[in-house]
C-alpha positions as CSV (number, residue, x, y, z in Angstrom):
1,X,22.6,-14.0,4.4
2,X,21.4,-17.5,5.5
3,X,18.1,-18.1,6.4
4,X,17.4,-20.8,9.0
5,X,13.8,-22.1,9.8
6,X,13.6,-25.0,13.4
7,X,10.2,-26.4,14.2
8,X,9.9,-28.5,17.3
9,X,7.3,-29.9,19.3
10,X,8.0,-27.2,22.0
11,X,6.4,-24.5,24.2
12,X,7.4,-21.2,23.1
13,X,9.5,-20.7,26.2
14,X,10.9,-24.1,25.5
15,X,12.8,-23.1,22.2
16,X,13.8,-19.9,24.2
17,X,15.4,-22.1,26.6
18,X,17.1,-23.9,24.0
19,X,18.8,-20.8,21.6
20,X,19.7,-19.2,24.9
21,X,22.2,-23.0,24.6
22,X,23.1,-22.2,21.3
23,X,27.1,-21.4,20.7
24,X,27.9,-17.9,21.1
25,X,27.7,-16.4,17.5
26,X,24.1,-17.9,17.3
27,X,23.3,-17.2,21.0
28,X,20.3,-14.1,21.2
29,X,21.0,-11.4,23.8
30,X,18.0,-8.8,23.3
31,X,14.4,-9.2,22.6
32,X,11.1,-7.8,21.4
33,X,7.4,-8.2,21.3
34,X,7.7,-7.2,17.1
35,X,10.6,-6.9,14.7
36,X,12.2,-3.9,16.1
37,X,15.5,-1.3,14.1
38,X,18.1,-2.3,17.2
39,X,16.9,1.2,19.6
40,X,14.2,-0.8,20.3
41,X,15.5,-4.1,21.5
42,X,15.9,-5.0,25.0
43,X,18.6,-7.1,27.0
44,X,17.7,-10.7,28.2
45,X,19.4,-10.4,30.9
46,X,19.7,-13.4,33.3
47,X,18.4,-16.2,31.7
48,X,16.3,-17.5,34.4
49,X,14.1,-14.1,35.0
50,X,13.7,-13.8,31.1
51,X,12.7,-17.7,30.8
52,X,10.2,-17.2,33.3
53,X,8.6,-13.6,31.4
54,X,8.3,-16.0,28.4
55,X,6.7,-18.9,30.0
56,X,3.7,-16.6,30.9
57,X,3.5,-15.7,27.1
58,X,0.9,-16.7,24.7
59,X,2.2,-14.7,21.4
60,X,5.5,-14.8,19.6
61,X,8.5,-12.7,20.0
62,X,12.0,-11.8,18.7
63,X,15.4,-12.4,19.5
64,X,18.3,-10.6,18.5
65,X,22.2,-10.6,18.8
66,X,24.2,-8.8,16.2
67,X,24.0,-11.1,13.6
68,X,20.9,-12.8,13.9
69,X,17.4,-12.1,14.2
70,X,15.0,-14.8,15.4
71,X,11.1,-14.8,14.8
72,X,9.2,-17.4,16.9
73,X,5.9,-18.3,16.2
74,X,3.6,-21.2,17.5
75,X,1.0,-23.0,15.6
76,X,-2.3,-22.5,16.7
77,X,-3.1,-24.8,20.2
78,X,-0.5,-27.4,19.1
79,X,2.5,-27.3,20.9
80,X,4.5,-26.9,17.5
81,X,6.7,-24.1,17.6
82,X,8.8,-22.7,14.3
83,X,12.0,-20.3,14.9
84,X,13.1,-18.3,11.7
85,X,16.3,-16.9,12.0
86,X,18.6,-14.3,9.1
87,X,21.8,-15.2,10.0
88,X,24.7,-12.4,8.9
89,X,27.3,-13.6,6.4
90,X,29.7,-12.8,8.9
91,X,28.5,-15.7,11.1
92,X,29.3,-17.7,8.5
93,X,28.0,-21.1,6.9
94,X,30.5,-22.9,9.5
95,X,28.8,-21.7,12.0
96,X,25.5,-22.9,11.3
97,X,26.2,-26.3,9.7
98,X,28.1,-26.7,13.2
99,X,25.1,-26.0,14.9
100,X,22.7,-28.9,12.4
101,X,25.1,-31.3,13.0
102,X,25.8,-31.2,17.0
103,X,23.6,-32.3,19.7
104,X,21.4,-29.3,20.4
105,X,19.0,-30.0,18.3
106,X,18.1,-33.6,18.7
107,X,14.8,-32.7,19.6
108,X,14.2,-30.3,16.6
109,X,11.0,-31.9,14.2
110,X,12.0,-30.3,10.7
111,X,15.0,-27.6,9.9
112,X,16.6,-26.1,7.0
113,X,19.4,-23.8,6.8
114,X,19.8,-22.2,2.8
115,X,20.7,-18.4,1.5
116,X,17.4,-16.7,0.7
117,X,16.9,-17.4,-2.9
118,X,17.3,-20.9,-2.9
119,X,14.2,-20.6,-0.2
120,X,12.0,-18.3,-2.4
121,X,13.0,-20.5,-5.7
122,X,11.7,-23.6,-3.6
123,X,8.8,-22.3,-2.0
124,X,7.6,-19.5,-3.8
125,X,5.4,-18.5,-7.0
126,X,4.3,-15.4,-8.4
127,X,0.7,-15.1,-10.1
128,X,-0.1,-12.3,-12.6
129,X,-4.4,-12.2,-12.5
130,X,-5.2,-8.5,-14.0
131,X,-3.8,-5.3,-12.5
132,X,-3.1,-7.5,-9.2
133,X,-0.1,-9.3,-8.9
134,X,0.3,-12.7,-6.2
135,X,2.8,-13.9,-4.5
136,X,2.4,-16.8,-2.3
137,X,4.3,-19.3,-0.1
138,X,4.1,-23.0,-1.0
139,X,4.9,-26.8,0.3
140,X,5.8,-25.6,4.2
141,X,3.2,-27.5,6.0
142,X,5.5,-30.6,7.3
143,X,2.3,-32.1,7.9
144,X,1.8,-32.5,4.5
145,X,5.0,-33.1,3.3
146,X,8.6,-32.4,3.1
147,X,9.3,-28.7,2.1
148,X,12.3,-29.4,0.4
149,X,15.8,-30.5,1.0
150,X,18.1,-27.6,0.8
151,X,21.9,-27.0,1.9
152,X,21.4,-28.2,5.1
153,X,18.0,-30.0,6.2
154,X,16.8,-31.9,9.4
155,X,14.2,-34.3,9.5
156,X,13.0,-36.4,12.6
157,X,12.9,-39.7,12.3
158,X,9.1,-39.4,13.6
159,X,8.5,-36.9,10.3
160,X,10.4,-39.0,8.0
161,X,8.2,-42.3,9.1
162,X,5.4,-39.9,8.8
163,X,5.8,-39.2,4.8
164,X,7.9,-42.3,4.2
165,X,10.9,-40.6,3.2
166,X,13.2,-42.7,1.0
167,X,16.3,-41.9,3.5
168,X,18.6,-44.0,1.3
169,X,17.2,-42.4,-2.2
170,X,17.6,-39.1,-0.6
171,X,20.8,-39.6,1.2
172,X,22.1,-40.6,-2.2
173,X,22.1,-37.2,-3.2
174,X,23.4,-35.5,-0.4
175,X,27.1,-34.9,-0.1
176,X,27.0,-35.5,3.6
177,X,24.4,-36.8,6.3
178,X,24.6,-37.7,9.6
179,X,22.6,-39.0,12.4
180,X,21.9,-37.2,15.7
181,X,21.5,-38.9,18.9
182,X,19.4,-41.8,17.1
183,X,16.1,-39.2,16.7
184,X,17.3,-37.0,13.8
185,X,18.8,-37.0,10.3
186,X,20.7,-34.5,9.0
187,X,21.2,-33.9,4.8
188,X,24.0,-31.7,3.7
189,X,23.1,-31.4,-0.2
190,X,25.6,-29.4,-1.5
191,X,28.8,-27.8,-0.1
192,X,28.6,-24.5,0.5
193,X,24.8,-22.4,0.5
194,X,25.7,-20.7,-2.5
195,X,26.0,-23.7,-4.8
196,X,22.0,-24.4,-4.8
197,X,21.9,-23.2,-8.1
198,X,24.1,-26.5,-9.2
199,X,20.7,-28.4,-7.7
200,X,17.8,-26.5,-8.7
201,X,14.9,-28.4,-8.5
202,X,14.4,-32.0,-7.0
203,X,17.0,-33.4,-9.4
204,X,16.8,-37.5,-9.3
205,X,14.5,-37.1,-6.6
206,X,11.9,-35.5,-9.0
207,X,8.4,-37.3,-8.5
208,X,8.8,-38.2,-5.0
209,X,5.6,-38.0,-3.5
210,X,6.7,-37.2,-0.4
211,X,8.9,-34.0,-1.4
212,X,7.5,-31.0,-2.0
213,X,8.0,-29.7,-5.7
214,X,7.3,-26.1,-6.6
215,X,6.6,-27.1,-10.3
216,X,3.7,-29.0,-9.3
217,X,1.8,-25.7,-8.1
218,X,1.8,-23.8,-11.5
219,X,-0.1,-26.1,-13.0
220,X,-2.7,-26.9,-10.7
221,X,-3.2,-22.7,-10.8
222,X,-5.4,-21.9,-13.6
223,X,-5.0,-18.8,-15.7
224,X,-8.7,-18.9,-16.3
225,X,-9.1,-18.8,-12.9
226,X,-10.4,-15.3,-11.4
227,X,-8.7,-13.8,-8.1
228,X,-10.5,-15.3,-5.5
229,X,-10.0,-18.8,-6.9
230,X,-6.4,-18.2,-7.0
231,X,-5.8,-17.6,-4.0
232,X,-8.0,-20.7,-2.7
233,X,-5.9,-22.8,-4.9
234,X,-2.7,-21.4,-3.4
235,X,-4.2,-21.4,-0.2
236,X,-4.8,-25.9,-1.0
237,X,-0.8,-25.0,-1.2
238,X,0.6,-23.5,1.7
């Protein structure tokens, strides 16, 4: 399974509009208003009725084919909007490294495309405090910095300039790159999605401030610390 995150600076029904583009493996044909078992999913239909439902919408909602499941999301009363996606192993790697590096999503802000562990081992701690037992997210704000570079990651050249990303330093370590349209960059750091474990951690690009690094967080979380002040100080990470 591959797990693929796109935030743009998009309307809700905007991103819609733009997976309902999306090649036909990738393309969604049912929806819901929650993550629904597939009796419970309904049929777009014709694209233009079902972009005009969602234009009228002010929560989320899921997207579906039979491979994929999209979650979209939008930040607060920004016009930033995030799609997760699980893409099936039967889709394939191809599929989605065709879809980073084509044209459809020039506009995209920050993406990643990875199998799920590399994601957790990235962006995820575990905290032990008594009988209670935390587990947090970590360094996905792109406001605050990069979240990581992982198989395949976009960046904007707009979010780049914004953390001063070392393109060359980080391009360096990549196996492939390319540039989209002139507004996006595109880092393939390893050649298939289940070689991250040849690339754990930031490697050479350890200590660059503006990549996230998991092993930063551990330390700054400490075990004197009682619940409540746990959680603030993975809250500082999210």
């Amino acid at each position: 399974m591959i797990e693929m995150g796109l935030e743009f600076d998009l309307a809700i029904h905007e991103v819609v509009e733009l997976l309902l583009s999306f090649p036909e493996p990738l393309r969604p044909q049912q929806y819901s208003d929650a993550e629904v078992a597939p009796c419970g999913r309904r049929s777009i239909g014709g694209h233009a009725a079902f972009l005009e439902k969602t234009r009228a919408r002010k929560g989320g909602i899921f997207l579906y084919n039979e491979r994929v499941i999209y979650g979209l999301t939008a930040a607060g009363n920004s016009l930033r909007s995030q799609a997760t996606a699980d893409v099936d192993d039967e889709v394939g790697a191809a599929a989605v490294e065709s879809l980073f590096t084509g044209p459809l999503l020039a506009g995209c802000h920050f993406g990643y495309a990875c199998v799920r562990e590399e994601r957790i081992a990235r962006n995820r701690v575990s905290v032990q405090r008594g009988i209670n037992s935390i587990e947090a997210w970590v360094g996905r704000d792109t406001r605050k910095v990069i979240p990581g570079l992982y198989w395949m990651t976009l960046l904007s050249r707009k979010l780049a300039d914004l953390h001063k990303v070392d393109i060359d330093k980080a391009a360096a370590e990549a196996v492939e790159t390319w540039t989209i349209s002139d507004t996006c960059l595109v880092f393939k750091m390893y050649d298939a999605p289940q070689r991250w474990p040849d690339r754990a951690g930031n490697g050479r690009l350890t200590g660059e401030p503006w990549l996230f690094d998991v092993a930063q967080v551990m330390p700054d979380v400490d075990p004197a610390h009682d619940l409540m002040s746990t959680l603030d100080t993975l809250r500082r990470w999210t």
